[in-house]
Residue, then its C-alpha position, 0 to 999 in steps of 0.5 A: x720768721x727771722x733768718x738766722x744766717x742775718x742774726x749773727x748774734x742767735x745761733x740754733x742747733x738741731x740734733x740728737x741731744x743728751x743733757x746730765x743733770x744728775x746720776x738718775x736724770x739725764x734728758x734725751x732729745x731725738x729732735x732736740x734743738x739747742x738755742x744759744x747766743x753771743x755774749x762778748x767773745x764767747x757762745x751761751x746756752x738760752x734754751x735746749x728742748x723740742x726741735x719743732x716747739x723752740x722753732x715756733x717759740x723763738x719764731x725762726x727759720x727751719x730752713x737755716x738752722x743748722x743739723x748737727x748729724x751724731x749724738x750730741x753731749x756735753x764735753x767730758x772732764x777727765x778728772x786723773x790722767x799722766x799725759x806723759x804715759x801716752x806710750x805705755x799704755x800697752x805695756x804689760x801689767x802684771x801688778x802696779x808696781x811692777x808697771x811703774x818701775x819697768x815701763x813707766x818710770x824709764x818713759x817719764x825720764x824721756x821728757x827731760x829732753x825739751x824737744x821730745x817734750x815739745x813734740x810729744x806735748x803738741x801731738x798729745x793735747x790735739x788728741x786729747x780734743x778729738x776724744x772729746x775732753x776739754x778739761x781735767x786733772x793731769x800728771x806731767x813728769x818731775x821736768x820743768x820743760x815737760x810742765x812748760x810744754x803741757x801747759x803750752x798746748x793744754x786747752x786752758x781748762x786743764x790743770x797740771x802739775x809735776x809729779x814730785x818724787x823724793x824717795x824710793x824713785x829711779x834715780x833718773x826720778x829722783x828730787x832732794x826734797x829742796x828741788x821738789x819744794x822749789x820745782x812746785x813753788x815756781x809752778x805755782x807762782x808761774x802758772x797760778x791756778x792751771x798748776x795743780x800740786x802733785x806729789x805722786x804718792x806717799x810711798x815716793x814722795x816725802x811728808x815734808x814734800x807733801x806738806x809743802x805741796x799742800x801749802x803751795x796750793x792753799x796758797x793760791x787757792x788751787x788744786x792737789x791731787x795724789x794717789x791713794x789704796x789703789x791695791x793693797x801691796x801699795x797700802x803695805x808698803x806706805x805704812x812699812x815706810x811711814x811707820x818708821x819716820x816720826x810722827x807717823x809710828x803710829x798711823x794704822x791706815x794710808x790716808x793718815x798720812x795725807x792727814x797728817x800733812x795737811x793734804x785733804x780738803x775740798x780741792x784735794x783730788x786722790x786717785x783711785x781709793x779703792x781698798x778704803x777702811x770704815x775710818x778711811x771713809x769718814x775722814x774723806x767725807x770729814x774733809x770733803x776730798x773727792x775721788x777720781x775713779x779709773x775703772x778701765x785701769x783699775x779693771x782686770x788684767x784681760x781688759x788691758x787693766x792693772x787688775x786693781x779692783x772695783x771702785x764703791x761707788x754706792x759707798x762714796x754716795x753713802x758717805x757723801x763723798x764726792x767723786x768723778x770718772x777719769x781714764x788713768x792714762x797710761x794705766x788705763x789703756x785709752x784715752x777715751x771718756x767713752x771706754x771709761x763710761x762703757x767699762x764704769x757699766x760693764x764692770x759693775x753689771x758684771x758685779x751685780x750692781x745695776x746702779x751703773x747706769x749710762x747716765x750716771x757714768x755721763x754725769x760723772x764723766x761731764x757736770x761732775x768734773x766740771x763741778x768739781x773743778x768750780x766750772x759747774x755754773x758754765x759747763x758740764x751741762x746745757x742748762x741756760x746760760x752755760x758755755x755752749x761747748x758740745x761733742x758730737x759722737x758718731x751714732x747710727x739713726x738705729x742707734x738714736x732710736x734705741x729709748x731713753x738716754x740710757x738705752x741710746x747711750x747704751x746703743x752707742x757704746x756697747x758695741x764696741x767693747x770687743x774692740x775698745x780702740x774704736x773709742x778714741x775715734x768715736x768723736x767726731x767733733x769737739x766745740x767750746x764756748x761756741x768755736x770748734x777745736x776738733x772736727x773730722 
C-alpha cells in the first residue's frame, strides 16, 4: 500500500464524520474517512466515506492515516452578527430598544478610539476561529479605524461593513446623511467585495441613506444587509416615522420601506423578520432577499434572549424564502454555532414544531451560509472537490455512538443547555482549506 507520510500530495483523515447535505439529509460516518489532496496552495475534498472501504479503494496505509479524535463537521458561517457588541453580551434586556440605547450604543461609541479598536478587533477575530466559524456576515460600529481593524484580523470569508445611522441615534452615533454616504462609498471602494453595506435600520437610518447604500453594493456586485420586524414596538415605530416623510405616507408595512429604496434582491440579508405580514412575505419571496434567523437572541428573556419571538421557518420554506442561522451577537449572548443550533431545537420543540431537527439547523448553520454568500460550490460541505476546511467538536465515544446524525448531534449538544457557556469552548479545532487556524 502507498505510505502517505512519502505522498505530500494525498492527505487522508479518519474520524467521526458529519456531512449536511440539505435540511433532512445529513450523513453520519462513526468510522468515516475523508480523502483529500493538494491543488495549488490549498487542500481539496476527493472522497468522504467508510474508513475500511476508502482504505481499500485508494490502496493506503492504515497505519499513517491520521485519527482526527472529536465529531468532525463542516465550519460554520455566521450569517448576522455586531463584532463590536462582544461586551454586551450580558447586559440586561428587558426590550430591544431599551438595550440598544443604555448598553449598546454607549459600547459602540468606544471604538472610535483606533487602539481599543485594534486590541479588541485582534482578540475578538481569534475567538471567533476557535467557535468554529470561519465566514458570515458582520456589523462594525459607524468608525472608519473599527472597519479597518475588522478587516485587518477578520479571516477573508467575512464580509463587514459600518453601520450607518443618520437619525433618532445618540449623538456620539450620529451621521449627516453626507458622512454615512461617503463612509459606505469609500468602504466599498477600499475593501470591494468583503464590505457589506449596513445601514442599521430604517428607524436610524435615512431613506436617502439606504438607497445610496444599496446602490453602492449593486455597484460592485456585493452584499446588503439590515434589520427588519424583529418586534412589534420596532415595526410601530418605523412606520410612525416614515409615515411622515415623502413618498412614504402611504406605506402600510416595514419592508416598504426597503422597497422603496431600492434594498431588496438576492444579496439583501435582513436580520430577524419575525413578526412579517402575508404581503411581507411575498415580497421577500418576490425578490429573492434572504433572512439571517437569531433565535438565541430573539429567545425568551430567561434564556439570556431579547424575548423577540420565534422565527417561521416552515413559512420561509413555504415561500420559498431563503434563510440561515447566525448568533446575533451581542443580542444573542454567545458567540457559539453550536448554542445557536441547540436553541434553534429547543425552542421549536418547545413550540410544538418537530421540524427543528439537528440536522437541519447544521445545514443552515454550514452549506446554507456558504450558499448564500456564493461560496456553496467550496464550502459548507464535504462534497468532491470543495475546500477541505473542517472542525472538530469535543464528543465522548458514548456521544458518538448515540445513531443517525441527528441523535449524535443531539448527544452533543444537548447536555449543555443548563450551562450554554460551554458552547464556546466545545471546539476543539478549526481547519480551512487544509492549514489549521485554531487548535487547543
Amino acid at each position: 500500500m502507498p505510505n502517505l507520510s512519502s505522498s505530500p500530495e494525498i492527505k487522508a483523515i479518519r474520524g467521526a464524520w458529519l456531512n449536511p447535505v440539505s435540511d433532512e439529509r445529513c450523513g453520519y460516518s462513526r468510522d468515516g474517512l475523508l480523502v483529500a489532496s493538494k491543488e495549488s496552495d490549498s487542500w481539496k475534498v476527493i472522497e468522504l466515506g467508510d474508513a475500511e472501504a476508502l482504505i481499500t479503494k485508494h490502496g493506503l496505509d492504515s497505519s499513517q492515516i491520521e485519527q482526527e479524535p472529536g465529531l468532525l463537521m463542516p465550519p460554520f458561517f455566521d450569517m448576522h452578527f455586531h463584532w463590536v457588541q462582544d461586551e454586551v453580551r450580558d447586559m440586561p434586556k428587558a426590550s430591544l430598544l431599551e438595550w440598544l440605547e443604555k448598553y449598546t450604543f454607549p459600547k459602540e461609541a468606544a471604538f472610535a478610539d483606533p487602539d481599543f479598536a485594534e486590541e479588541k478587533a485582534a482578540f475578538f477575530w481569534k475567538r471567533i476561529l476557535a467557535t468554529g466559524t470561519i465566514g458570515g456576515l458582520c456589523y462594525s460600529s459607524i468608525h472608519k479605524t473599527a472597519l479597518e481593524s475588522a478587516v485587518r484580523h477578520a479571516p477573508k470569508y467575512f464580509k463587514i461593513g459600518n453601520v450607518l445611522m443618520t437619525m433618532n441615534s445618540p449623538e456620539a452615533l450620529t451621521q449627516s446623511d453626507r458622512e454615512a454616504m461617503e463612509l459606505n462609498s469609500w468602504a466599498s471602494k477600499t475593501f470591494g467585495q468583503r464590505h457589506v453595506a449596513s445601514p442599521r435600520f430604517a428607524p436610524t437610518t435615512g431613506p436617502d441613506v439606504i438607497a445610496a447604500a444599496s446602490f453602492a453594493a449593486d455597484s460592485i456586485d456585493g452584499f446588503a444587509q439590515t434589520h427588519m420586524c424583529e418586534t412589534q414596538q420596532e415595526i410601530d415605530w418605523v412606520l410612525s416615522i416614515y409615515k411622515e416623510m415623502p413618498g412614504f405616507e402611504d406605506i402600510d408595512s416595514y419592508i416598504q420601506v426597503y422597497e422603496r429604496t431600492g434594498f431588496l434582491g438576492p444579496k439583501t440579508v435582513l436580520g430577524h423578520c419575525i413578526h412579517l405580514s402575508d404581503a411581507e412575505w411575498k415580497l421577500m419571496a418576490e425578490t429573492d432577499t434572504v433572512v439571517a434567523s437569531c433565535p438565541t437572541s430573539n429567545g425568551p428573556l430567561e434564556e439570556r434572549g431579547l424575548g423577540s419571538g420565534l422565527f417561521d421557518f416552515r413559512r420561509a420554506d413555504l415561500e420559498e424564502v431563503r434563510w440561515a442561522l447566525a448568533s446575533d451577537i451581542g443580542g444573542g449572548p454567545f458567540l457559539s454555532m453550536l448554542d445557536v443550533m441547540g436553541s434553534f431545537v429547543r425552542q421549536n420543540a418547545e413550540a410544538g414544531n418537530e421540524a427543528a431537527t439537528f440536522s437541519r439547523a447544521l445545514y443552515r448553520s454550514t452549506q446554507m451560509g456558504a450558499h448564500v454568500l456564493g461560496l456553496g460550490e467550496s464550502k459548507g460541505s464535504f462534497a468532491e472537490g470543495k475546500d477541505l476546511d473542517f472542525i472538530s467538536v469535543e464528543a465522548s465515544e458514548e456521544q458518538l455512538g448515540a445513531g443517525n446524525a441527528d441523535e449524535v448531534l443531539s448527544a452533543v449538544i444537548s447536555p449543555h443547555e443548563s450551562n450554554r457557556d460551554v458552547y464556546d469552548s466545545l471546539v476543539r479545532k478549526t481547519v480551512i482549506e487544509g492549514e489549521s487556524v485554531f487548535e487547543c
